[in-house]
N, C-alpha and C positions, 0 to 999 in steps of 0.2 A: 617498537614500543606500541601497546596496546592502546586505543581510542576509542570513544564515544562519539558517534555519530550522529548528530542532531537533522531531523528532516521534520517537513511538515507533512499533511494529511493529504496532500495532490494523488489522486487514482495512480497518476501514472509513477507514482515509487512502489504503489500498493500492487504489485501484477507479480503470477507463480511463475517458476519456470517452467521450461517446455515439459518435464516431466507428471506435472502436474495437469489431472484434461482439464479441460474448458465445460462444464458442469452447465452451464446452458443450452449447450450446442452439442450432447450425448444423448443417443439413442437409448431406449429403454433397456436393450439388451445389454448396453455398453453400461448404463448404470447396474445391473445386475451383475457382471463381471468383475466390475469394481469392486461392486463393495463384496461379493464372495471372497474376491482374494485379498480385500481388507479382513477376513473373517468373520463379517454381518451375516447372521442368519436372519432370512426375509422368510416371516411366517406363512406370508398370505402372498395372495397376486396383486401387487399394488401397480398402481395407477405412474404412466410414464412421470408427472409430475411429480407425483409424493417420492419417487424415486432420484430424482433430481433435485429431491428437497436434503432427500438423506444423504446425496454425493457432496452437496455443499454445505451441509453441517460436518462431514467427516472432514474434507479439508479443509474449512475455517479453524476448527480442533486440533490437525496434526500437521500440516503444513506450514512452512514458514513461506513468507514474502523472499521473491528472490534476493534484494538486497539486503535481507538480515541473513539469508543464507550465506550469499558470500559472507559476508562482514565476521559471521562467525565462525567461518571456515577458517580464517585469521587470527581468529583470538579477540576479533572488537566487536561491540556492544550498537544496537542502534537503538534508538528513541524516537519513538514519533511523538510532537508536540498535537494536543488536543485540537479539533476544526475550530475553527473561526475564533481562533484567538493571535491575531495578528502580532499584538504586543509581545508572545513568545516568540517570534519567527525574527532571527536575528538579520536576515535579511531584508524584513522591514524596519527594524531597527537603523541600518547601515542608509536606508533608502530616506529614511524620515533626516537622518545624520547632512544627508548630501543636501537636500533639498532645503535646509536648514541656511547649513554653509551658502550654495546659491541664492538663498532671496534675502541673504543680508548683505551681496555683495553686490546686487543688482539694486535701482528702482526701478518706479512705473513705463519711465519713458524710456530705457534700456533695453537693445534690440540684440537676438543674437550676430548678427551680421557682420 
């Protein structure tokens, strides 16, 4: 059965796979290969930077996150819920839930011990 996958905005869901280069860490030449075999014609001699500016606009564009990759290799869907919106993150919902239950079942002078 096909699912929706809910995650929050944490870096660490948001990384490509190994196929995908590391766009900060490419030599000038490596960005001009790139994006050749993306099929970018570069007019002019640009600059190591502006070149690494246009490797990472081209994979922001056409690459997916590795786990929307898999997810959809399966047939399922993923979601990232919007940064700092805590109130969608159902695991802070679950954690507000517990800590709920704990301090009406405790008072002040209640030791875990």
């Amino acid at each position: 059965q096909l699912s929706l996958v809910h995650m929050d905005n944490e870096a660490y869901h948001k990384v490509y796979g190994d196929h995908v280069p590391k766009w900060s860490t490419m030599r000038k030449h490596e960005c001009m290969e790139f994006l050749h075999s993306k099929g970018i014609k570069l007019e002019s001699e640009y600059s190591a930077v502006v070149l690494k500016v246009l490797v990472k606009d081209w994979i922001l564009a056409n690459e997916k996150f590795e786990c929307v990759r898999l997810a959809e290799e399966q047939g399922h869907k993923v979601l990232f819920t919007p940064p700092y919106h805590s109130d969608l993150q159902p695991i802070e919902l679950t954690w507000a839930w517990i800590r709920g239950k704990f301090g009406t079942q405790h008072s002040v002078g209640t030791t875990l011990a």
